[in-house]
N, C-alpha and C positions, 0 to 999 in steps of 0.2 A: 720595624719590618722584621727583625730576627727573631722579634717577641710574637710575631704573627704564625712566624714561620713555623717556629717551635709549637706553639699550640696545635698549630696546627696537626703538623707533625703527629704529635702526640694523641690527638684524638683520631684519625686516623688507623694511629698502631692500637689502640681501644678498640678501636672496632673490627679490627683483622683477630684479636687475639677471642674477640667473643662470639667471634663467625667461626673459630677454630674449637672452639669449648664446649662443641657440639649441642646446644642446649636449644632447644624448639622441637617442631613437631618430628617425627619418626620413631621407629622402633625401643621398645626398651632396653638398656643396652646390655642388660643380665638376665636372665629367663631362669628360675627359680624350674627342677622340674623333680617331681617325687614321687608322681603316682601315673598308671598305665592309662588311665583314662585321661590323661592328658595331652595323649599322643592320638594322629599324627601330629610332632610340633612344625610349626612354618619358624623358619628363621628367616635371618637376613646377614650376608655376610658381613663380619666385625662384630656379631652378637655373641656374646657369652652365655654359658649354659651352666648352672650349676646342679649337680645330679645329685638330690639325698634320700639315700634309701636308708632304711629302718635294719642297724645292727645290730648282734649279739655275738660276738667271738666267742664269749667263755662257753658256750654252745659246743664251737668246735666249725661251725659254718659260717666262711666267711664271701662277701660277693667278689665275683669270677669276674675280669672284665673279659668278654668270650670277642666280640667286637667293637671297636672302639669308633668305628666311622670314620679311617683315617683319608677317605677321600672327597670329604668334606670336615672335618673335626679337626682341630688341632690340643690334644693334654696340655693343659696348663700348670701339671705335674701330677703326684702319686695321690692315691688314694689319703684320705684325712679322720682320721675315727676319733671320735667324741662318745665321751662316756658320762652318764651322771657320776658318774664316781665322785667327780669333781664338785657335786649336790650332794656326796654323803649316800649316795641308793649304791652301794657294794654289788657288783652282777644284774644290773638294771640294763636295760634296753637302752642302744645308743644307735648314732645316726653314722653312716659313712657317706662322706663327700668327693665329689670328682667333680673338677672345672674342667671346658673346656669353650675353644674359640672357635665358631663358623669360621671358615678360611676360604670355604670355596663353595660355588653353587653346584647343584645337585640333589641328589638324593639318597638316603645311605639308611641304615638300622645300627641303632646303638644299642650292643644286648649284652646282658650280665646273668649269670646264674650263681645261687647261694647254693653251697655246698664245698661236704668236709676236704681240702684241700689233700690230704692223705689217702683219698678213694678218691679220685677221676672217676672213676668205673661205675659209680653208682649215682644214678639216676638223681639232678639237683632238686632240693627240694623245692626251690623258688624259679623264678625266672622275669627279666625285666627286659622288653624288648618293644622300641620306640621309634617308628618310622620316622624321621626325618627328613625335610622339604627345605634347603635351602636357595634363595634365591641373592 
C-alpha cells in the first residue's frame, strides 16, 4: 500500500512540476526586437524583450535610452555592448543589447536616440521608437 502511495505520490508531483515549466501552446517567452518595422509589438505580460540595435562607440555616438516604457517595461539591467573585437575586426560595428520584462498591461513607446553623449544639443543622428501593446 505505501508502495502504491509513493508512486503515486510521485507521479502526481511529475505532473504539477510540468504544468509549472510552462511548456505548450502560448506566447514566446523572449521577443528578439531589432528593427522599426517591427513595431507595433504585441506582448503579453511575463514576455521578455530583447532590444539589439546596431553599435559603434568608437564613432563617439552612442544609443540614448530617451524612454524606457517604465509603465509597462521593467530593465532587466544596463545596456550590453558587444564588439567584434573579440573576431579580431579592430573598430568594427557591434551590437548594443537592453532586456527587458512586460510587467504590466497597456501601452507605452520604447524610444532611443544615437547620439554624441557630449552634445545633448545636437539633433541625434538615429532614432528608435516602438509602440508597444501589452496585454
Amino acid at each position: 500500500m505505501n508502495t502504491l502511495l509513493s508512486r503515486l505520490g510521485m507521479g502526481l508531483g511529475l505532473v504539477a512540476l510540468a504544468a509549472c515549466t510552462g511548456h505548450g501552446p502560448g506566447p514566446q517567452r523572449t521577443v528578439s526586437l531589432s528593427k522599426q518595422s517591427q513595431c507595433p509589438l504585441p506582448l503579453v505580460v511575463g514576455q521578455h524583450v530583447d532590444l539589439k540595435l546596431p553599435s559603434l562607440p568608437t564613432s563617439g555616438f552612442r544609443w540614448k535610452l530617451v524612454d524606457a516604457a517604465p509603465a509597462v517595461l521593467q530593465s532587466l539591467g544596463p545596456e550590453v555592448y558587444s564588439n567584434p573585437e573579440d573576431a579580431g575586426l579592430v573598430g568594427g560595428n557591434g551590437q548594443s543589447l537592453w532586456r527587458f520584462k512586460a510587467i504590466a498591461a497597456g501601452e507605452a513607446h520604447l524610444k532611443l536616440v544615437s547620439q554624441q553623449p557630449w552634445a545633448p544639443e545636437v539633433k541625434p543622428v538615429d532614432a528608435f521608437d516602438c509602440t508597444l501593446s501589452v496585454k
